[in-house]
N, C-alpha and C positions, 0 to 999 in steps of 0.2 A: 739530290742523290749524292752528289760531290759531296759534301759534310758531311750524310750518311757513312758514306763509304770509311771518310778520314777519320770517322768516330771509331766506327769496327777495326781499329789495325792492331798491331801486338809488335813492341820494341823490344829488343836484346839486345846484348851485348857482344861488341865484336873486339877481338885484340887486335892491333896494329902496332910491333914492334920498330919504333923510331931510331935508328943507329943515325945519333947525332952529339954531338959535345957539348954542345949548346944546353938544350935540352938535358940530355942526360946530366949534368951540372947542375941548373937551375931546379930541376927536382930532387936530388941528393940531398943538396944543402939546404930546402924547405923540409923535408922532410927530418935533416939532422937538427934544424930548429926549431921543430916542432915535437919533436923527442926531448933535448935538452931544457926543453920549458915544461914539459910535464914532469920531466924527471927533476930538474934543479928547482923549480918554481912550485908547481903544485905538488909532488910527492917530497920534497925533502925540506922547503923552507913553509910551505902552508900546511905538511902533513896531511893530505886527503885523506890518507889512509885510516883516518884518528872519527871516531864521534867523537861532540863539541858539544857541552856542556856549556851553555850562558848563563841559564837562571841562578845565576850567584844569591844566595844569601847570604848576609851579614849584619853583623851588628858591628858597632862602634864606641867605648866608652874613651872619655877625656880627664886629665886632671892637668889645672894650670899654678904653678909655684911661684913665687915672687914678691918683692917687697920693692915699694917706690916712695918716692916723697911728692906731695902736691899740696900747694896750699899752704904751706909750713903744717900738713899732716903726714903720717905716715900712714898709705896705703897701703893691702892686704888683699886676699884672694878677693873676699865678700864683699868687697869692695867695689875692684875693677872688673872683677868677671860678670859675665850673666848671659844667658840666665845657669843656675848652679847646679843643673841635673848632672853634667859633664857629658852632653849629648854630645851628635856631632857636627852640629853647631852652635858655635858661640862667638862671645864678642867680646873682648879684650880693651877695655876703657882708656882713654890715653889723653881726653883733653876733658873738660867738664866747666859750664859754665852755670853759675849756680844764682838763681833769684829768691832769698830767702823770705820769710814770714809773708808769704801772701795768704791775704784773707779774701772771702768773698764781699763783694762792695761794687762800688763805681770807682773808674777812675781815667785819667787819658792814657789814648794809647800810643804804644811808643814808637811804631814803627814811621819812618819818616813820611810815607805816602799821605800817610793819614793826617797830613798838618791841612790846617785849615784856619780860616775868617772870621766865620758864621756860620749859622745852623747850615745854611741851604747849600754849602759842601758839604755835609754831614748826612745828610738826606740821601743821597743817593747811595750810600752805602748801607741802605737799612737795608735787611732781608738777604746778606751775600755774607758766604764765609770770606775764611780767612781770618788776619789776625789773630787777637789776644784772645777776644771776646765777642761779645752779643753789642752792635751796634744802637745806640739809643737814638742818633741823631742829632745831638746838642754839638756845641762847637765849646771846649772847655780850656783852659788853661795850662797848657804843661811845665813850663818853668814861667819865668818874667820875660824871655825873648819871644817864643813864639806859642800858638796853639795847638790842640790835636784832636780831632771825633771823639768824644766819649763813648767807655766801654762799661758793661757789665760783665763779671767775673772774676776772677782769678785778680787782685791787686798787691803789689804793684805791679806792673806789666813786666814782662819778663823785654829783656834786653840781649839780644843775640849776637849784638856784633864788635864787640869788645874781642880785644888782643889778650890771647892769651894762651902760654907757651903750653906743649903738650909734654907730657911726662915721658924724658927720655928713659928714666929706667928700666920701664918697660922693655925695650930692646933685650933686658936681662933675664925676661921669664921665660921661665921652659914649660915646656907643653907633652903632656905624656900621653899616650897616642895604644888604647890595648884594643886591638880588631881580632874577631875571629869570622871566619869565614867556612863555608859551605857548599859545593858541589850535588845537589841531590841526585846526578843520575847516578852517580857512580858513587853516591855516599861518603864521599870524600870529606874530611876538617879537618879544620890547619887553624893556628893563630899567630900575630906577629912576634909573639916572646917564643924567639924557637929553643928549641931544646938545650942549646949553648949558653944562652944568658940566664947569669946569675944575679943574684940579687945585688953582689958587690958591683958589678959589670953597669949595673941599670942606675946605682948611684954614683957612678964617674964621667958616664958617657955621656957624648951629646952627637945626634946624629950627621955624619958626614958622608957625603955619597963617594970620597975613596976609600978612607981607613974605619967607618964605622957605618957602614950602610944597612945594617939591620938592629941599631939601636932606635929606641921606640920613644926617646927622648928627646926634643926638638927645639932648639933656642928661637925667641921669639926676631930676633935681629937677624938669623942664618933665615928663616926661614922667609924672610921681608928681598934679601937677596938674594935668595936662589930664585924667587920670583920676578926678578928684575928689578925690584921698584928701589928707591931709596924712603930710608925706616922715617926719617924726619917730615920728610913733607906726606906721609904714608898717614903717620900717627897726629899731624897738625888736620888735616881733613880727612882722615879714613876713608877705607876700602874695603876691599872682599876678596880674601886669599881663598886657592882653592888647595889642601893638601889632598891630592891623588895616594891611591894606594893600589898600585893593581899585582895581579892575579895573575898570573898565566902560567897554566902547569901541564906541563908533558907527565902524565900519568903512568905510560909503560918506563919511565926510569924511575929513580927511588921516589919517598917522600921528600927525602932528606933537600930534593933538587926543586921543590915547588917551594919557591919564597916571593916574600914582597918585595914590593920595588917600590921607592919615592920618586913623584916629583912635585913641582908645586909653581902656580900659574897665577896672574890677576885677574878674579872674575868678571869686575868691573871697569876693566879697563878705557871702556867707551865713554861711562862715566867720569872717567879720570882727564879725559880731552877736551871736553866742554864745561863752561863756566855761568851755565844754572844747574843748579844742586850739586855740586858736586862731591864725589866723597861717601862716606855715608857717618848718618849721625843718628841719634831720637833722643826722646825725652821724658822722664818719669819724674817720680815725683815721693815722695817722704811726707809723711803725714802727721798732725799733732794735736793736739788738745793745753790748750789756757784754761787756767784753776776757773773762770768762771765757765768753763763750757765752749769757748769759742774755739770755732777748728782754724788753722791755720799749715802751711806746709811748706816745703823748701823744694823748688823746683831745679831740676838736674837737665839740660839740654848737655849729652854726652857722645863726644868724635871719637868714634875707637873702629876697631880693626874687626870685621868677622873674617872669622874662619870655618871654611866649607870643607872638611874630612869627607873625601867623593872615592867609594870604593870602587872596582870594575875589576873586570876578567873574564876567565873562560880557563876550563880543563877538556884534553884529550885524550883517549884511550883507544888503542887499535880495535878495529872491527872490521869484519869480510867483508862486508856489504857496500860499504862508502869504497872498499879497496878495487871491490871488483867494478862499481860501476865507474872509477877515473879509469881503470884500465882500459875498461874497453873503449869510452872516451877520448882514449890516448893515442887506440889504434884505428878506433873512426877516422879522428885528425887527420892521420896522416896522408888522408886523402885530397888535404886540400891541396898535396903538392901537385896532383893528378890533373884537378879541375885548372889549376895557374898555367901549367904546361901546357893543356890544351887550348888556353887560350892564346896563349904563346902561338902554337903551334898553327892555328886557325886565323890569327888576326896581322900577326908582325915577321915572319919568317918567310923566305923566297921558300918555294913548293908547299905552299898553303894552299892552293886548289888541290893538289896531287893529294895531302894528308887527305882533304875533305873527299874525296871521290875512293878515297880507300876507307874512312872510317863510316860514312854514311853511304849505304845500300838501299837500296830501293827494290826487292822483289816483290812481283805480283802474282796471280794465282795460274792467270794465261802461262806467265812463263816459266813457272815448276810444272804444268802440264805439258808443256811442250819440252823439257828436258827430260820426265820420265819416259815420254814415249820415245826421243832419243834414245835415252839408254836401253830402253826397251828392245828396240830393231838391233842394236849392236850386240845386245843380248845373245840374239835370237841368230843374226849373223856369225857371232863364235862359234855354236854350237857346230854349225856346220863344217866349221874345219876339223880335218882333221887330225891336227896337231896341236897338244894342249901343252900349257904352259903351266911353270913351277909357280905357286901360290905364295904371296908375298903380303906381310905384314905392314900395312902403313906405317908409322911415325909423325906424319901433320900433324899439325896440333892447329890447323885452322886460322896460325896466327900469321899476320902478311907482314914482310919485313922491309922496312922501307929505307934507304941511303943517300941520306938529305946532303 
């Protein structure tokens, strides 16, 4: 019946005005902090007030310019770039180690693991990748010093670890960078050749993030150190740059004030600290034909640079809806100054029973019966006097004022 009872009750609210400094202090200042954080934090630097546009669209095109020497050749876009759509990504060639006229055939292979005696080293590497080729099993000849497994495939075996320097001039190619971008809620588009650049402008400049931060033309040596790295050991084992381009537009001021912004990062950074694979490389190949029919091809094992053009953002524009519900939000909050005080008030302050015996009450149902029939009789006893009295307007307001 006890639980009964405690289930059936009904809780309200009672005021207890606290006249104390303490107190009255330690709520002021919650509450003035919890004000200046809606106001400075979420209304004026997060704009609550704003719908948020994410689903950025974009496209990206590229074009890369430049001229190098390698090889006692003169290199050229077709050359060192690929792949040549001008997507937005690609890779920028910088070292190239080249195994010419191989034909299909048998022959040893080169990599040093694979030396060997006799067949029966040879044997256990039947049926496993890796290497050049297709393992046959035989133990063959590869100079007059030593042996190596034979292979089928691709001869002569391609040779990977030869010294050789990467092409600094690269450092000198520029990289032209045209984005257009898209907002769908708010139908918004923009692109990075804004409205001010001219065509004379786009062939002088090259982008700098004091004096030219929204040229769209980009050296290939700036952009190697704005990412930290250094271009030489960058371009001797290759990487993966990322060029950023982000977005972010306050929509209730002009067009004119939504632009791009640059930065630019190493993607592969993790890569770059360990010492299996590192860098990034791959390998193609060039293809030929001999008057009597024989195919033959020049193989390309190429260390060059990609670059990852990573677009991102977000637009806002005012709206009632996101505004009124921070507001109210704002003024919820402010309550938490209420609940800390009270605990103040309840757990760590001299006249902490006193508060408790004024903010929690305990009436039961006996004893509002037994006060109305008090007031009842006293009622009843007025009447009887003679002499009535001038009728007076309360003012309580119910609320107990306490002086800690």
């Amino acid at each position: 019946m006890g639980c009964v009872s405690d289930f059936f009750t009904y809780e309200t609210t009672k005021s207890v005005v606290v006249k104390s400094w303490t107190i009255g202090i330690i709520n002021r200042v919650v509450q003035l902090l919890i004000f200046t954080y809606f106001v400075g934090w979420v209304f004026l630097h997060e704009k609550a007030y704003q719908n948020r546009d994410t689903a950025l669209e974009s496209s990206v095109m590229t074009k890369v310019k430049g001229f190098g020497v390698y090889n006692d050749r003169i290199m050229d876009v077709a050359d060192f770039v690929t792949p040549t759509q001008g997507a937005s990504i690609f890779c920028v060639i910088t070292k190239l180690i080249t195994t010419e006229n191989q034909v299909q055939g048998y022959c040893p292979e080169s990599e040093p693991k694979y030396k060997c005696k006799s067949d029966s080293d040879c044997s256990r590497y039947l049926g496993t990748s890796g290497g050049n080729g297709i393992k046959t099993g035989r133990c063959v000849g590869y100079n007059n010093t030593f042996k190596t497994c034979e292979i089928r495939g691709w001869c002569p075996a391609e040779i990977d670890s030869v010294a050789i320097e990467p092409m600094l001039e690269a450092e000198n190619f520029t990289i032209f960078i045209k984005n257009s971008i898209r907002f769908p809620m708010f139908n918004f588009t923009k692109g990075n050749l804004l409205p001010n650049i001219t065509q004379s402008y786009i062939k002088s400049c090259n982008f700098d993030p004091i004096h030219n931060i929204y040229c769209p033309i980009f050296r290939l040596g700036d952009v190697v150190r704005f990412a930290g790295e250094d271009f030489y050991k960058l371009a001797n084992k290759g990487g993966v740059i990322g060029i950023k381009i982000g977005w972010i537009c306050d929509l209730d001021q002009s067009d004119d004030n939504c632009n791009p912004s640059y930065s630019f990062t190493r993607l592969d950074s993790v890569s770059a600290k360990t010492s299996v694979s590192p860098g990034y490389n791959f390998r193609y190949a060039k293809y030929f034909k001999m008057e009597n029919g024989t195919e033959y091809r020049t193989l390309l094992k190429a260390h060059s640079i990609r670059f990852d053009v990573l677009v991102y953002g977000n637009a806002g524009k005012f709206n009632m809806i996101p505004t009124l519900i921070n507001i109210v939000t704002a003024f919820t909050s402010v309550g938490v100054g209420t609940v800390l005080c009270d605990l103040i008030l309840l757990n760590f302050l001299k006249g902490a029973d006193q508060y408790k015996a004024k903010k929690f009450e305990e009436v039961t149902e006996s004893q509002i019966k037994t006060a109305i029939s008090t007031s009842n009789e006293i009622y009843k006893s007025t009447q009887t006097l003679s002499l009535r009295y001038d009728e007076k307007q309360s003012t309580d307001s119910g609320a107990y004022s306490i002086g800690l």
